[in-house]
C-alpha positions as CSV (number, residue, x, y, z in Angstrom):
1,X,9.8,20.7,-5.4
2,X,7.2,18.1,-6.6
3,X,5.6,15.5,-4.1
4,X,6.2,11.8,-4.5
5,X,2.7,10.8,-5.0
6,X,2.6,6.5,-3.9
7,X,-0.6,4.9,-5.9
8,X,-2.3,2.0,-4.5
9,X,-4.4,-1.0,-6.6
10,X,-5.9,-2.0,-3.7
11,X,-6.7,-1.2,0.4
12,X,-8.0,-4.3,2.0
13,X,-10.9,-2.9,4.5
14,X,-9.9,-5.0,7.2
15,X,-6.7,-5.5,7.9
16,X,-5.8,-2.8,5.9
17,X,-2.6,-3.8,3.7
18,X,-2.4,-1.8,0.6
19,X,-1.3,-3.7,-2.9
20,X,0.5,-1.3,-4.9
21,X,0.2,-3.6,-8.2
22,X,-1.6,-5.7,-9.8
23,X,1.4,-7.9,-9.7
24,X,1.6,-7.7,-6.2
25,X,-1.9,-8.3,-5.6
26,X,-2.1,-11.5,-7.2
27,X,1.4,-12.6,-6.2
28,X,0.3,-12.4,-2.3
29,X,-3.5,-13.6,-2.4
30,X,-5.0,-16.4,-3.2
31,X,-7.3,-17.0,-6.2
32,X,-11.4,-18.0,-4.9
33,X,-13.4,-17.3,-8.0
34,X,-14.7,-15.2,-10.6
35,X,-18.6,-13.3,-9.9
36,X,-20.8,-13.2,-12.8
37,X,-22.4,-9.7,-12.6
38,X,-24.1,-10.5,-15.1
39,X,-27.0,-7.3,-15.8
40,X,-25.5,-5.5,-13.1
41,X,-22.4,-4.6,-14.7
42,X,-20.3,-4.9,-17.5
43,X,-17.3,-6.7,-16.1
44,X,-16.8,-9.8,-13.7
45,X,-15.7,-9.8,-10.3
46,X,-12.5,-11.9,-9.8
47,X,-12.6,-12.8,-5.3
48,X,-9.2,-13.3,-3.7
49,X,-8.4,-13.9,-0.3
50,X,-6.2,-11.2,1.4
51,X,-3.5,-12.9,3.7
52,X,-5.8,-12.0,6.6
53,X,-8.3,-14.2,5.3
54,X,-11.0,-11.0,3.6
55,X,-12.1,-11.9,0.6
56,X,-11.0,-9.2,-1.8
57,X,-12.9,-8.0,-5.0
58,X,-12.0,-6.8,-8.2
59,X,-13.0,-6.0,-11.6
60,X,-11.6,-8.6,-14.0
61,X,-9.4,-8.1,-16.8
62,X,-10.9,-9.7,-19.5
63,X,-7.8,-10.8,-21.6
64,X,-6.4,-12.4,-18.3
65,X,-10.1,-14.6,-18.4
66,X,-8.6,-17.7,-19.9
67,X,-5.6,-17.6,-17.8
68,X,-7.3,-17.9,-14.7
69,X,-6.5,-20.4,-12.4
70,X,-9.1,-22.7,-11.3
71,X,-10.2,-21.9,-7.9
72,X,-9.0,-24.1,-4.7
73,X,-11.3,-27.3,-3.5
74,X,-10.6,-28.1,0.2
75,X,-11.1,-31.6,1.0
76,X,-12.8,-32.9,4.4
């Protein structure tokens, strides 16, 4: 008998709340920005906002770069 083995994308550290997908990661947060990590790492960071208000990190995926959406300006 084999275990059912559940993966997670991503664990927010606060509140918690596991994304199981990709999909499902960027279907519930919201989109703040890419990071430039310039000589630090190879890849971006893409920030999104877990519903509990964390910002979330991630490394980006770099055919999805032109497809981002541009990030949210409040207005005072």
């Amino acid at each position: 008998m084999s275990a059912v083995v559940k993966t997670t994308y991503k664990e927010c550290s606060t509140c918690f709340r596991i994304y199981e997908s990709r999909n499902q990661y960027e279907d519930t947060t919201d989109y703040v920005g890419v990071i430039s990590t310039g000589k630090y790492s190879d890849r971006d960071l893409e920030l999104r906002n877990c519903v509990c208000g964390s910002t979330l990190a991630t490394h980006c995926e770099e055919e999805k770069k032109d497809a981002w959406p541009s990030p949210v300006k409040r207005v005072k």
